[in-house]
CHARMM internal coordinates of N, CA and C (Angstrom, degrees):
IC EDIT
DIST 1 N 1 CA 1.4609
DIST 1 CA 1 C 1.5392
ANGL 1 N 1 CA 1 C 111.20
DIST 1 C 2 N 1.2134
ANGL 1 CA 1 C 2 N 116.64
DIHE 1 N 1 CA 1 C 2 N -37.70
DIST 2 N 2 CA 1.4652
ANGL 1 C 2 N 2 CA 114.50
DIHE 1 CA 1 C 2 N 2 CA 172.13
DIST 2 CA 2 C 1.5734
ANGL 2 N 2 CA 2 C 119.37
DIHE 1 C 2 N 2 CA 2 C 58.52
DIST 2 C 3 N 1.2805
ANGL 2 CA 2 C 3 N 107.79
DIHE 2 N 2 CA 2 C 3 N -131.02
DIST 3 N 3 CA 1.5464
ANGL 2 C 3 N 3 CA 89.63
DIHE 2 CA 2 C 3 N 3 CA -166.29
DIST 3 CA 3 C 1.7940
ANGL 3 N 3 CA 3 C 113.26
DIHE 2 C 3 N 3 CA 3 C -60.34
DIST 3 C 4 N 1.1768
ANGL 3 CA 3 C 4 N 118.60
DIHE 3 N 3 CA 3 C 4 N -17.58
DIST 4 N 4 CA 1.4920
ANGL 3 C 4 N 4 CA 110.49
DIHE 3 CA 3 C 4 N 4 CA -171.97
DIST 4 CA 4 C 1.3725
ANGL 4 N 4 CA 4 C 111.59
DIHE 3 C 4 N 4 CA 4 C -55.28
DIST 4 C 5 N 2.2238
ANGL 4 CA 4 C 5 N 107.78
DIHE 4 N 4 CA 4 C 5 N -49.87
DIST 5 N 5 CA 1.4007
ANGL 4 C 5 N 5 CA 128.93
DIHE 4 CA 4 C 5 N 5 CA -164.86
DIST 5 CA 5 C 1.6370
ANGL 5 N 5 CA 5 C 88.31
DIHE 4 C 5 N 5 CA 5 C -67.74
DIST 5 C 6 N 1.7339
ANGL 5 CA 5 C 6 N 132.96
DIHE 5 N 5 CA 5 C 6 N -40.99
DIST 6 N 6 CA 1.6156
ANGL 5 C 6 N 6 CA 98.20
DIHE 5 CA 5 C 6 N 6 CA -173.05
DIST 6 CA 6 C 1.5899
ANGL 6 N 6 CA 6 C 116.58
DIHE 5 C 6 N 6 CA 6 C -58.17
DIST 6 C 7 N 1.8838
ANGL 6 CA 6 C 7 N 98.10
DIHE 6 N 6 CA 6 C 7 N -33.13
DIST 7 N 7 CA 1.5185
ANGL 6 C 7 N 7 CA 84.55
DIHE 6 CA 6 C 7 N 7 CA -147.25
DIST 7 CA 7 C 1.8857
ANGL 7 N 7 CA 7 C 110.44
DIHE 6 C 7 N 7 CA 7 C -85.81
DIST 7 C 8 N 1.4026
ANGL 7 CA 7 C 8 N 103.85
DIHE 7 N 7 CA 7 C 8 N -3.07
DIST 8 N 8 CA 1.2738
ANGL 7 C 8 N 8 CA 107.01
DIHE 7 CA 7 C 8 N 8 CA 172.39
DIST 8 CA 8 C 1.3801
ANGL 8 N 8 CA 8 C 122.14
DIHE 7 C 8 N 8 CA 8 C -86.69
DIST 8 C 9 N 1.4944
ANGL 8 CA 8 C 9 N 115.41
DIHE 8 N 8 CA 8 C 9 N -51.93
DIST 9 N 9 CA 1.5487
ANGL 8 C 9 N 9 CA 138.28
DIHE 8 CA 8 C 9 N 9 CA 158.93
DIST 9 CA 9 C 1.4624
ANGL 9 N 9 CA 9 C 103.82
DIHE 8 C 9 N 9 CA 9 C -66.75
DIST 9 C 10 N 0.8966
ANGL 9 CA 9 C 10 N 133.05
DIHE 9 N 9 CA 9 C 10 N 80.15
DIST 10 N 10 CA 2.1210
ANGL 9 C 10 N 10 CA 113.19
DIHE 9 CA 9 C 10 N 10 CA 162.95
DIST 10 CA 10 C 1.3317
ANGL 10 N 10 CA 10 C 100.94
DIHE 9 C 10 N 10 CA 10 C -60.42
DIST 10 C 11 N 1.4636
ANGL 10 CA 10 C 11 N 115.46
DIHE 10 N 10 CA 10 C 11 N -62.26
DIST 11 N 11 CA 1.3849
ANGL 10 C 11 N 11 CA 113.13
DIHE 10 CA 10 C 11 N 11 CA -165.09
DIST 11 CA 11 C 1.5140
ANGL 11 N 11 CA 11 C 115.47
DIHE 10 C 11 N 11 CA 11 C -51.31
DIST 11 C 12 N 1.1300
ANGL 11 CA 11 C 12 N 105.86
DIHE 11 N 11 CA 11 C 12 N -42.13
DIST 12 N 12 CA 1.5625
ANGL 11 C 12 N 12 CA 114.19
DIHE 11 CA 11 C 12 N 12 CA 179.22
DIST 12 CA 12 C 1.5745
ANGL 12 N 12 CA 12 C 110.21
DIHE 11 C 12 N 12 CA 12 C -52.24
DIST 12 C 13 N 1.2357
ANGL 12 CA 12 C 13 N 95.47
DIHE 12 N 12 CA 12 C 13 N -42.31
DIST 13 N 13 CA 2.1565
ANGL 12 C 13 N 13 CA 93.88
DIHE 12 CA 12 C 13 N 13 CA -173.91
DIST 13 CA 13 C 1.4243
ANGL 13 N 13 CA 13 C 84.15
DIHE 12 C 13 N 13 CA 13 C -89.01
DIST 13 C 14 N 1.1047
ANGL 13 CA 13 C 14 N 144.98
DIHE 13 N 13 CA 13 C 14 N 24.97
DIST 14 N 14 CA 1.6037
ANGL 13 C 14 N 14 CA 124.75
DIHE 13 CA 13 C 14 N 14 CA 166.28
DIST 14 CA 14 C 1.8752
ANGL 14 N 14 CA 14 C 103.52
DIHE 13 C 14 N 14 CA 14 C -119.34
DIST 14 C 15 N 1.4608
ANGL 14 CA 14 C 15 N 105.31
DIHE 14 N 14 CA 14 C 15 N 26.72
DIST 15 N 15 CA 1.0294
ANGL 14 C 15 N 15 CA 93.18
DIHE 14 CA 14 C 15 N 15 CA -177.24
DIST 15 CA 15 C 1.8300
ANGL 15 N 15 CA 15 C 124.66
DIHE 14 C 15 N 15 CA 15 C 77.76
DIST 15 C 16 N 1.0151
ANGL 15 CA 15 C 16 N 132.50
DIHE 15 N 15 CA 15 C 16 N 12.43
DIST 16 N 16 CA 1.5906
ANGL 15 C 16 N 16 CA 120.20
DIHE 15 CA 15 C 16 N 16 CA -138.83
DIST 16 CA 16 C 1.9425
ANGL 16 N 16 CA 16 C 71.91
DIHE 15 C 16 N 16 CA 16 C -143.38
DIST 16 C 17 N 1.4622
ANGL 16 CA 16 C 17 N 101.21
DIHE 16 N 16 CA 16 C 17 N 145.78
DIST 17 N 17 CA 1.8465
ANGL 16 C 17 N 17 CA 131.59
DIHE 16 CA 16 C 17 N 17 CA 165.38
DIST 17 CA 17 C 2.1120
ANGL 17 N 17 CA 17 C 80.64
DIHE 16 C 17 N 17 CA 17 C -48.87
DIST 17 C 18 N 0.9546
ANGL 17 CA 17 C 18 N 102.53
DIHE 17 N 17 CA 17 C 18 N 144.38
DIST 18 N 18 CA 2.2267
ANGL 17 C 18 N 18 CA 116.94
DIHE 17 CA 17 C 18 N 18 CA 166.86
DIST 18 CA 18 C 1.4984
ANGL 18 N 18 CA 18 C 91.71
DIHE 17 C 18 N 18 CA 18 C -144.06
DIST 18 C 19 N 1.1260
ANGL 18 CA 18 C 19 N 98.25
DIHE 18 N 18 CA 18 C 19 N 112.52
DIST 19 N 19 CA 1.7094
ANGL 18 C 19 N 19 CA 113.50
DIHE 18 CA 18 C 19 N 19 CA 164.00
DIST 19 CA 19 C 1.5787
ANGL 19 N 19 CA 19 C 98.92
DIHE 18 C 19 N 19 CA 19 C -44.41
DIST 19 C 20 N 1.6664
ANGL 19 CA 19 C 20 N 110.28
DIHE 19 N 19 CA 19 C 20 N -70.13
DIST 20 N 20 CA 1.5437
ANGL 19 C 20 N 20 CA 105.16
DIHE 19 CA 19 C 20 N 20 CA -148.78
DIST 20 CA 20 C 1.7951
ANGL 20 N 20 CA 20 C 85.35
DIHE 19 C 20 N 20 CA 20 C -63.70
DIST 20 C 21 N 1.4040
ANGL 20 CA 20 C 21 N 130.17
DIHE 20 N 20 CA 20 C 21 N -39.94
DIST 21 N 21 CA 2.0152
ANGL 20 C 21 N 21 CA 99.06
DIHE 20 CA 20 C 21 N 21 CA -178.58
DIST 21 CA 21 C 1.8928
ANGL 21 N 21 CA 21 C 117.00
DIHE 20 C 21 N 21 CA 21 C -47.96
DIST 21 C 22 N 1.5109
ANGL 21 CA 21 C 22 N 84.85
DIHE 21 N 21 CA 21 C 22 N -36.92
DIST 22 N 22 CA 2.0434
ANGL 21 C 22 N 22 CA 95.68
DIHE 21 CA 21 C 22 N 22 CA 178.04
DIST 22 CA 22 C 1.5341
ANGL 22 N 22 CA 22 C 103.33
DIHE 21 C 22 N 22 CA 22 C -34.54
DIST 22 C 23 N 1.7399
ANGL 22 CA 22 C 23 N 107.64
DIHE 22 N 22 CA 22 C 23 N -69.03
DIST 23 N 23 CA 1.1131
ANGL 22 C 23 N 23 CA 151.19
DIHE 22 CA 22 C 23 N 23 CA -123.45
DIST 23 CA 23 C 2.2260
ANGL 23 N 23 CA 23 C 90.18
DIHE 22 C 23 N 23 CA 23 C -85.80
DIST 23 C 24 N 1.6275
ANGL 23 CA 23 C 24 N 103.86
DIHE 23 N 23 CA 23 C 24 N -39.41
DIST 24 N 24 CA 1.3201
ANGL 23 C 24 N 24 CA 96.00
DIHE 23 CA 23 C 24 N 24 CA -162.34
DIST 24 CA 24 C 1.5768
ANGL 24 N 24 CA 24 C 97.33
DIHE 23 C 24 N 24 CA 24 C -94.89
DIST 24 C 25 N 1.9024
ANGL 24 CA 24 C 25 N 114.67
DIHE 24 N 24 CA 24 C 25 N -41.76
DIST 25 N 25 CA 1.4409
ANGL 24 C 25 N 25 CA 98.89
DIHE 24 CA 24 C 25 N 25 CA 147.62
DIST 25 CA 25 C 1.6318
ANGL 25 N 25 CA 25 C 149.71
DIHE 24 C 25 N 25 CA 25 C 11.68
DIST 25 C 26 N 1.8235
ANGL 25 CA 25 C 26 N 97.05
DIHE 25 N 25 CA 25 C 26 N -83.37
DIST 26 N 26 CA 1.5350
ANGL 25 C 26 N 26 CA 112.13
DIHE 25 CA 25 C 26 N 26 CA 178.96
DIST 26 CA 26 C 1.4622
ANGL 26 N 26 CA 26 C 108.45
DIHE 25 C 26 N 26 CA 26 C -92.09
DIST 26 C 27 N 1.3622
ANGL 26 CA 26 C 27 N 125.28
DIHE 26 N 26 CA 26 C 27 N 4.60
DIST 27 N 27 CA 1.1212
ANGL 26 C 27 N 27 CA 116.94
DIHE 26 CA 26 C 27 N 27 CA 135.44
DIST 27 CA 27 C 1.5826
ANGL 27 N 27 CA 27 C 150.62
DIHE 26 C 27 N 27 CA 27 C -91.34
DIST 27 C 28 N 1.5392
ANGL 27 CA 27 C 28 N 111.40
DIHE 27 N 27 CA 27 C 28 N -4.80
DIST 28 N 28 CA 0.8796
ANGL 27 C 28 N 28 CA 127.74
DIHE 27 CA 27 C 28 N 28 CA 141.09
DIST 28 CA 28 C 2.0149
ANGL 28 N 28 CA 28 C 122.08
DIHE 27 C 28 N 28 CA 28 C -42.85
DIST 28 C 29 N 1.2047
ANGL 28 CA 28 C 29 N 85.78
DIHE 28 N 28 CA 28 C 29 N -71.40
DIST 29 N 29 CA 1.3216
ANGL 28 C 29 N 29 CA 121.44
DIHE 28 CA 28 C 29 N 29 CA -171.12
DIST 29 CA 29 C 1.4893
ANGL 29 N 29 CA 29 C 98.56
DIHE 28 C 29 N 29 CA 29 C -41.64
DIST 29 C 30 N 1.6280
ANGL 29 CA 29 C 30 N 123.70
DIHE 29 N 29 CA 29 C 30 N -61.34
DIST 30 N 30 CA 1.4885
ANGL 29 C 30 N 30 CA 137.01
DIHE 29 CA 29 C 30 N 30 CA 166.01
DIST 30 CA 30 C 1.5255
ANGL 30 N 30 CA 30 C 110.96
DIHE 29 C 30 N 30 CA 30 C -24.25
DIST 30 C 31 N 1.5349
ANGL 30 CA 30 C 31 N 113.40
DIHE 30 N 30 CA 30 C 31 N -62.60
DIST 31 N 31 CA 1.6509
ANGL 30 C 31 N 31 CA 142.40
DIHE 30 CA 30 C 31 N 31 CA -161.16
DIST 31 CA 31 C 1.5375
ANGL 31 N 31 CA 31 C 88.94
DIHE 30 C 31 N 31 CA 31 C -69.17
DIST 31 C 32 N 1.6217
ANGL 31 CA 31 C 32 N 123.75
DIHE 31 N 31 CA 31 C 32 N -48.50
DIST 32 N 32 CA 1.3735
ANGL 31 C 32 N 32 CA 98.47
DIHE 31 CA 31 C 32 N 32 CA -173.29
DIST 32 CA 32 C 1.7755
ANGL 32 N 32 CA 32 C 116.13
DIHE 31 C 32 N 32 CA 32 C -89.06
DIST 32 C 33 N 1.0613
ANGL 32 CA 32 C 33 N 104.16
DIHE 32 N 32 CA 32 C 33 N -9.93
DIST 33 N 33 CA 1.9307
ANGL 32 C 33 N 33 CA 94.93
DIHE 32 CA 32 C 33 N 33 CA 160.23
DIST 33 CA 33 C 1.5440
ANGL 33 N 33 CA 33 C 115.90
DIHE 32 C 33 N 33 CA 33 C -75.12
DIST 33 C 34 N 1.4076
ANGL 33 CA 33 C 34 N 117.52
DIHE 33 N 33 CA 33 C 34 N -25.14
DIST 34 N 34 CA 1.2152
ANGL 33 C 34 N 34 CA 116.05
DIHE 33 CA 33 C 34 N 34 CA 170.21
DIST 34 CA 34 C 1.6062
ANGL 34 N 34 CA 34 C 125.06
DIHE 33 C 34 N 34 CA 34 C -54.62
DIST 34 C 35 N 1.9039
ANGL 34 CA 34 C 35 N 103.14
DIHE 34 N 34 CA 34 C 35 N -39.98
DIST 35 N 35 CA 0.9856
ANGL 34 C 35 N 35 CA 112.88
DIHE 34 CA 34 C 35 N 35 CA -178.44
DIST 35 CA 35 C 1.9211
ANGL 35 N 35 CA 35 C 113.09
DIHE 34 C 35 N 35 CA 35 C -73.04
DIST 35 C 36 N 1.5697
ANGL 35 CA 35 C 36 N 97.92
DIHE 35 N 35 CA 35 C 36 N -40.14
DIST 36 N 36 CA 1.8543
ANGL 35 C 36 N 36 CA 84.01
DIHE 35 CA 35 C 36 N 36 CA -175.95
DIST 36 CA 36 C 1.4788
ANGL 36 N 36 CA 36 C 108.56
DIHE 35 C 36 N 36 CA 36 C -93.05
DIST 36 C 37 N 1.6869
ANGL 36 CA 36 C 37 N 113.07
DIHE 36 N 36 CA 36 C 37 N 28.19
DIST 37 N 37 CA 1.4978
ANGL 36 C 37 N 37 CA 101.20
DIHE 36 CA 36 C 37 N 37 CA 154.17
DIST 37 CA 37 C 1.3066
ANGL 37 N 37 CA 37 C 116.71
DIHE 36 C 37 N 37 CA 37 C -106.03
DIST 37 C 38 N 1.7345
ANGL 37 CA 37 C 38 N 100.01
DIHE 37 N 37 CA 37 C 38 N -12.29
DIST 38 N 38 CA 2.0298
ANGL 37 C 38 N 38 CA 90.23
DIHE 37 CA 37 C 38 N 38 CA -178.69
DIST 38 CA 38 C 1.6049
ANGL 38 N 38 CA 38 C 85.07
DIHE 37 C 38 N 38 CA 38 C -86.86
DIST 38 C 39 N 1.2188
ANGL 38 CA 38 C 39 N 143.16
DIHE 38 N 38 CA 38 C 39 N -43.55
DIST 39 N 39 CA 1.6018
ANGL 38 C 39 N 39 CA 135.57
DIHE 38 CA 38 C 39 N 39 CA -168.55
DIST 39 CA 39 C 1.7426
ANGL 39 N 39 CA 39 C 102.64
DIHE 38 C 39 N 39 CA 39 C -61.60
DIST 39 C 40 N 1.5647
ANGL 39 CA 39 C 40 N 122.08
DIHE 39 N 39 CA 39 C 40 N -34.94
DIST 40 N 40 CA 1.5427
ANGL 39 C 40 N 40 CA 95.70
DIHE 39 CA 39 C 40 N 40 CA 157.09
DIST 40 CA 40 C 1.4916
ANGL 40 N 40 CA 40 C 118.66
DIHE 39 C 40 N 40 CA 40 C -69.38
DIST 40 C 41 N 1.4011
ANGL 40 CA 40 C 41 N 135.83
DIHE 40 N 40 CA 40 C 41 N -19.52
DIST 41 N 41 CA 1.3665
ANGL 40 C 41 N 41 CA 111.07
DIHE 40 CA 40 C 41 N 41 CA -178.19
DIST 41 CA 41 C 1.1924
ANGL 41 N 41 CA 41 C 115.27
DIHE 40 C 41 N 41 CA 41 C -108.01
DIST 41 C 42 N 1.2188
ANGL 41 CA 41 C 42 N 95.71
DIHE 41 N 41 CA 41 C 42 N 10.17
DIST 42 N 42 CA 1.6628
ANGL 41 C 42 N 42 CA 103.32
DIHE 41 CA 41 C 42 N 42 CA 167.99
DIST 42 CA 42 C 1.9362
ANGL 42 N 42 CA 42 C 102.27
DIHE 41 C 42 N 42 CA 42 C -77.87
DIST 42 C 43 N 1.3077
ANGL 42 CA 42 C 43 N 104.86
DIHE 42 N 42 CA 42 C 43 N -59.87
DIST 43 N 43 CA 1.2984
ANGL 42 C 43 N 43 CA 98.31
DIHE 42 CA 42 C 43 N 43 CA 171.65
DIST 43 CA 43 C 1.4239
ANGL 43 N 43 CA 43 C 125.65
DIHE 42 C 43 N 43 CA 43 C -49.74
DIST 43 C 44 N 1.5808
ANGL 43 CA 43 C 44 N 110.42
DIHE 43 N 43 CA 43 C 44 N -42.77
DIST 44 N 44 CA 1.5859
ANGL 43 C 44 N 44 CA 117.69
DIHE 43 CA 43 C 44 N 44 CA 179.38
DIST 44 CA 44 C 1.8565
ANGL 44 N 44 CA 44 C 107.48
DIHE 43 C 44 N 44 CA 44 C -47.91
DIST 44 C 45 N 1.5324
ANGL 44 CA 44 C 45 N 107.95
DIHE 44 N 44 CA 44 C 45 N -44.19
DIST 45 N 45 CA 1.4593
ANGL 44 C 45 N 45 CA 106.04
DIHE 44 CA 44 C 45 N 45 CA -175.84
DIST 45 CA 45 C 1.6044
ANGL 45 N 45 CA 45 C 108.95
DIHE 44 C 45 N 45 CA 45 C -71.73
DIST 45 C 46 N 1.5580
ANGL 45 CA 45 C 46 N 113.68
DIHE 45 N 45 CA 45 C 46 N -45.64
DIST 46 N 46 CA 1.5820
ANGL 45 C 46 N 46 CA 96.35
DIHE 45 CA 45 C 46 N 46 CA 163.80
DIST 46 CA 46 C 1.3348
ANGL 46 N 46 CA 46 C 151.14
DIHE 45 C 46 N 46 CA 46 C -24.58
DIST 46 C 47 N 1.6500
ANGL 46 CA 46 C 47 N 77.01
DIHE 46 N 46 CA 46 C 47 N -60.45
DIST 47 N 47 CA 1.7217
ANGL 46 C 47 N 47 CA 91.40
DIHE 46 CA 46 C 47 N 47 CA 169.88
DIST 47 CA 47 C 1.6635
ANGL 47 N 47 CA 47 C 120.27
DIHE 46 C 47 N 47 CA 47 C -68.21
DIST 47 C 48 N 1.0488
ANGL 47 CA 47 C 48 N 105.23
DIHE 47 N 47 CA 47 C 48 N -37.43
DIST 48 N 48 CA 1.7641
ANGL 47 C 48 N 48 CA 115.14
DIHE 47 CA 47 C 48 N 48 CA 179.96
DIST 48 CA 48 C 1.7835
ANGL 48 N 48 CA 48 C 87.36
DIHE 47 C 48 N 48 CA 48 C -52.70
DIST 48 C 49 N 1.3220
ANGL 48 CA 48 C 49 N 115.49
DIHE 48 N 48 CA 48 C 49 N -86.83
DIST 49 N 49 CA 1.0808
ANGL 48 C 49 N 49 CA 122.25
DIHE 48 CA 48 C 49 N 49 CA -150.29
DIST 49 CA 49 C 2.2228
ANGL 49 N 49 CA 49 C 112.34
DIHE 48 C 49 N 49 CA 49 C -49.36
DIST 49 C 50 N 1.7616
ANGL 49 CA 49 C 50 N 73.25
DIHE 49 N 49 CA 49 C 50 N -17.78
DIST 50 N 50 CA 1.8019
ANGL 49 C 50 N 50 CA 72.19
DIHE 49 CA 49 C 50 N 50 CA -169.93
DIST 50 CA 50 C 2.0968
ANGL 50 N 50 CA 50 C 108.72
DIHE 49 C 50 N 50 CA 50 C -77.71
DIST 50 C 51 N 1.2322
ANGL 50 CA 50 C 51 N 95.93
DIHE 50 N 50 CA 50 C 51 N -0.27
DIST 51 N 51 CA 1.3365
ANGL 50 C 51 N 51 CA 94.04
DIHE 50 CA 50 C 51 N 51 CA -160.19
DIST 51 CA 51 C 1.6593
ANGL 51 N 51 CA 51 C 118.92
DIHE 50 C 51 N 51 CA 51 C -123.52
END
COOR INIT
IC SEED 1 N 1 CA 1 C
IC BUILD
């Protein structure tokens, strides 16, 4: 990430724990279980409907 991660994270490019990297992390992290539970029922309805 380079200059973006210093100038948003300082702490982060200084080496040091940054809540908000913690913080944007496990929200990432949230967004992508969100995504492979609607993409399983997205498939689940496929299949229903395909059959």
């Amino acid at each position: 990430m380079g200059m973006f991660k210093e100038k948003q994270f300082p702490a982060a490019a200084e080496g040091k724990p940054s809540q908000e990297l913690t913080d944007a992390y496990e929200a990432i992290a949230a967004l992508y279980e969100q995504v492979i539970t609607l993409t399983a029922e997205v498939e689940a309805l496929k299949g229903g409907a395909a059959s």
